[in-house]
C-alpha positions as a Markdown table, in Angstrom:
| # | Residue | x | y | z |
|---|---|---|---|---|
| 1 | Unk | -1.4 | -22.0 | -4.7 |
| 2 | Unk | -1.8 | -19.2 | -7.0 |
| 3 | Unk | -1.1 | -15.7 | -6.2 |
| 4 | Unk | -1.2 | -12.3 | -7.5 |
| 5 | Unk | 0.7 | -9.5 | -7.0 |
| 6 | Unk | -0.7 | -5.8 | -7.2 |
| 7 | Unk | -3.9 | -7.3 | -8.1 |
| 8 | Unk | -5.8 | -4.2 | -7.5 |
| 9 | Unk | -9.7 | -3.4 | -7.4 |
| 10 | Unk | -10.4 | -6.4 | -10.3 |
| 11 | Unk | -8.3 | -9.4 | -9.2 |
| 12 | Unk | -8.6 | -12.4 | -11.2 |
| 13 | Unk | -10.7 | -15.0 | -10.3 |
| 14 | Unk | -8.7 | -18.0 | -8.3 |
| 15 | Unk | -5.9 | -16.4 | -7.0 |
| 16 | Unk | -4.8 | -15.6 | -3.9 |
| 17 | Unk | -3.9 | -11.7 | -3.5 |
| 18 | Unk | -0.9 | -9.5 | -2.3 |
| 19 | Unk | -1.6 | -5.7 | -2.8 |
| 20 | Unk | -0.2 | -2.3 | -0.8 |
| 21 | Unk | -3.6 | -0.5 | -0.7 |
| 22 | Unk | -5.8 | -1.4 | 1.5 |
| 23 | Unk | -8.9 | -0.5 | -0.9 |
| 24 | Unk | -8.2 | -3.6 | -2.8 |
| 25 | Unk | -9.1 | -5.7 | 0.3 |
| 26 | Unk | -6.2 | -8.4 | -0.5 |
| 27 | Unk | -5.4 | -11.7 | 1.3 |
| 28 | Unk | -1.9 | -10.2 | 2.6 |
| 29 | Unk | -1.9 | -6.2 | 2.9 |
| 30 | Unk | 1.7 | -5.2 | 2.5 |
| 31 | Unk | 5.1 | -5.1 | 0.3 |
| 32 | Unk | 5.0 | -8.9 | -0.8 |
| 33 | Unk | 9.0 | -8.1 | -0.9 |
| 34 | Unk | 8.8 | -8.7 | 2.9 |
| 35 | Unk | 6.6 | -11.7 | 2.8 |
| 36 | Unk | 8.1 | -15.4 | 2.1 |
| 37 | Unk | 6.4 | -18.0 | 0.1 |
| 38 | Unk | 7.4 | -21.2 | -1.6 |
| 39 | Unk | 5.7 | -24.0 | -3.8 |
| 40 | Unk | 4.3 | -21.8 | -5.6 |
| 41 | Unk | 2.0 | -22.7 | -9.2 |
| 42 | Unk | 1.4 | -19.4 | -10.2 |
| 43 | Unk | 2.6 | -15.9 | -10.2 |
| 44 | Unk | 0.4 | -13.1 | -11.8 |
| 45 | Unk | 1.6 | -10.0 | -11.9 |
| 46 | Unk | 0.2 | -7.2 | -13.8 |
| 47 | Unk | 0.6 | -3.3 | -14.2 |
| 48 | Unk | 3.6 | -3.7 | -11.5 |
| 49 | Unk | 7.2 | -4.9 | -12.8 |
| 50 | Unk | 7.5 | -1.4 | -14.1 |
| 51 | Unk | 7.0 | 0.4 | -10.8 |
| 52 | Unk | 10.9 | -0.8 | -9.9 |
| 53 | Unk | 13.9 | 0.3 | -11.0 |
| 54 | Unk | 16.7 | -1.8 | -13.3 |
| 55 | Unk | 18.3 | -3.4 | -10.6 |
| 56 | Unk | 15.2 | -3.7 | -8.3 |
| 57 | Unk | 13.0 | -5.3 | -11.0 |
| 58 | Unk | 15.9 | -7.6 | -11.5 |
| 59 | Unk | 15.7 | -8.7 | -7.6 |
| 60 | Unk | 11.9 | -8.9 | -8.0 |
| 61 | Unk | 12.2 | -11.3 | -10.8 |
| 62 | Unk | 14.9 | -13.6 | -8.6 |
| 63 | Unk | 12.6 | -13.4 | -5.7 |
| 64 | Unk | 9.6 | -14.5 | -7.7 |
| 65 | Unk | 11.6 | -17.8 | -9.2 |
| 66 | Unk | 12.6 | -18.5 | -5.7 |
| 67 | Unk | 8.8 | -18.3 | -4.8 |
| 68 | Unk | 8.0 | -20.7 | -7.4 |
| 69 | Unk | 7.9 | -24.3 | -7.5 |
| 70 | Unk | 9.8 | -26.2 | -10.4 |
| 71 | Unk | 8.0 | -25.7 | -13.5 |
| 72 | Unk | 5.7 | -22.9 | -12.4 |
| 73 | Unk | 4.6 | -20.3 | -14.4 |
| 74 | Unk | 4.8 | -16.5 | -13.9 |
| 75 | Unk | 2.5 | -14.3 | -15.6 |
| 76 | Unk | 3.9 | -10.7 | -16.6 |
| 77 | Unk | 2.0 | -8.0 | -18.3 |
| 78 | Unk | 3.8 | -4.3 | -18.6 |
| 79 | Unk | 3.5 | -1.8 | -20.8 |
| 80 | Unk | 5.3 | -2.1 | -24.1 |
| 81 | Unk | 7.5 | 0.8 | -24.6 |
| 82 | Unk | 8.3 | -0.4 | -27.8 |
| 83 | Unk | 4.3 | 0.2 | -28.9 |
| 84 | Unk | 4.5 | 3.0 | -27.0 |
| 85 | Unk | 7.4 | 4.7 | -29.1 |
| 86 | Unk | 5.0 | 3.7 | -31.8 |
| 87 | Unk | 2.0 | 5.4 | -31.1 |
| 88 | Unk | 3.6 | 8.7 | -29.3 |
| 89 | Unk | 2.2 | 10.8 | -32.2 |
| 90 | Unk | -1.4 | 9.3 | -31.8 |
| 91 | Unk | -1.7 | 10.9 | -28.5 |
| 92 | Unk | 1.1 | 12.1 | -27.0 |
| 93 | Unk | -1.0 | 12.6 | -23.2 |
| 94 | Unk | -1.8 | 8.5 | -22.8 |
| 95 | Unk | 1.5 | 7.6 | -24.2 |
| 96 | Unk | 4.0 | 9.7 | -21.8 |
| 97 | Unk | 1.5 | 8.6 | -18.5 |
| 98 | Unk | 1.9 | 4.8 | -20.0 |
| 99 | Unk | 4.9 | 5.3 | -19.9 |
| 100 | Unk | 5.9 | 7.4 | -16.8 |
| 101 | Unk | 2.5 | 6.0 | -14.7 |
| 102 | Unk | -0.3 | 7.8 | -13.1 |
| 103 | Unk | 1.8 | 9.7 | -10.0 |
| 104 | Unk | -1.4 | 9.7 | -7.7 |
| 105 | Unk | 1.1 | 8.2 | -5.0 |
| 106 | Unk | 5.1 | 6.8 | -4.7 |
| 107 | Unk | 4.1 | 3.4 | -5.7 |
| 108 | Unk | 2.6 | 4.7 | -9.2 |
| 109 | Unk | 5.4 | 6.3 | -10.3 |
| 110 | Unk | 7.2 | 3.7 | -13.1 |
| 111 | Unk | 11.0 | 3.4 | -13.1 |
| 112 | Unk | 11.5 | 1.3 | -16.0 |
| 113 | Unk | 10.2 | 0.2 | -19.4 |
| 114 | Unk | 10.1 | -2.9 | -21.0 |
| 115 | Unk | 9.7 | -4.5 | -23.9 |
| 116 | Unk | 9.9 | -8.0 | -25.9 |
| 117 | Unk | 13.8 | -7.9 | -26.6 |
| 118 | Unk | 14.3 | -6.9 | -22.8 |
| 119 | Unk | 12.0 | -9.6 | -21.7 |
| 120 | Unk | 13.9 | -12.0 | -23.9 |
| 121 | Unk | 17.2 | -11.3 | -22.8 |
| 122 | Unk | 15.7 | -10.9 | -19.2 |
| 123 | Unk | 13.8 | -14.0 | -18.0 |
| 124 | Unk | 15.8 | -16.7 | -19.7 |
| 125 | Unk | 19.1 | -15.7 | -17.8 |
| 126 | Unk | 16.8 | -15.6 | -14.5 |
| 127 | Unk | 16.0 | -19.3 | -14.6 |
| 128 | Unk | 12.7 | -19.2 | -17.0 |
| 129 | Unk | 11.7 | -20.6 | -20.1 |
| 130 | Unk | 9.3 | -18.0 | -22.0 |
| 131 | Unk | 6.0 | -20.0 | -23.5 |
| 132 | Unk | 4.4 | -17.0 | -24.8 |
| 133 | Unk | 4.2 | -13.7 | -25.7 |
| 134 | Unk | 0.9 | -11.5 | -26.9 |
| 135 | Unk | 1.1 | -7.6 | -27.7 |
| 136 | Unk | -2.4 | -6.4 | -26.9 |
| 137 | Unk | -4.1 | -2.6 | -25.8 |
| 138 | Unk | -5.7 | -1.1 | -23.0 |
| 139 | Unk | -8.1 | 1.9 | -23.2 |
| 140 | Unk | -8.1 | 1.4 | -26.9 |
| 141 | Unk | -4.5 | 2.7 | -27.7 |
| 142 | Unk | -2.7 | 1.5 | -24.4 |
| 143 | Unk | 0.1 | -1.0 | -25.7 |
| 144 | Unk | 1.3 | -3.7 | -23.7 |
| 145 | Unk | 3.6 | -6.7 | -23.3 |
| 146 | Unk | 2.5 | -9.9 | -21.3 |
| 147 | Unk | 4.8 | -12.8 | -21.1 |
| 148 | Unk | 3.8 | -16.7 | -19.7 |
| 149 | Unk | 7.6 | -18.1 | -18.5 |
| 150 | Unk | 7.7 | -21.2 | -16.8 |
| 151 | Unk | 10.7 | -21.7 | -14.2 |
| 152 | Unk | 13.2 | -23.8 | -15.1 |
């Protein structure tokens, strides 16, 4: 089983789906913090780490390896604050809501920022091996992180 998390109006293909709003018209409607799974292949979660504080992303992370089977990967993208420090003169408007989210409601508000050092120090002390890292954009200036880790 594959499953992704906050998967929105464009999930991606072959996963099942865990969102908050009902518009996206997921498999399980809810806060997948109160839903159990285990066995799991895959995790894909993108656009939603951020949305938790410190500690909470932390416990998100730990829940997620639980959720996994032995060497199944997670799939993280965020948005790279580091890229974003980076481009903050290029437009300062896209790069403070990249960083701070869009606000339309509670859950879009982001509470922390990450980046390839954090992620490095992060996931390896969680129980994951990283396999891969790639910078990319969104919207043509957007910068983000994603990160493939298998579970140790």
């Amino acid at each position: 089983m594959k499953i992704e998390i906050g998967s929105g109006r464009k999930p991606h293909k072959g996963y099942e789906t865990i969102d908050v709003e009902s518009y996206a018209n997921p498999t399980y409607l809810g806060d997948f913090r109160t839903m159990n799974f285990q066995d799991i292949d895959e995790i894909r979660a993108h656009h939603l780490l951020e949305h938790f504080s410190r500690v909470e992303g932390e416990s998100v992370l730990k829940l997620w390896h639980r959720w996994l089977k032995q060497s199944g990967l997670l799939i993280i993208e965020t948005p790279d604050f580091e890229g974003i420090c980076d481009n903050f003169r290029k437009d300062k408007y896209w790069m403070t809501r990249h960083t701070y989210g869009s606000q339309e409601a509670e859950w879009a508000f982001h509470r922390d920022g990450y980046y390839e050092d954090k992620f490095k120090e992060i996931l390896p002390r969680l129980g994951f091996e990283i396999i891969s890292i790639n910078k990319s954009t969104s919207r043509k200036i957007l910068p983000n992180i994603t990160f493939v880790a298998k579970k140790l």
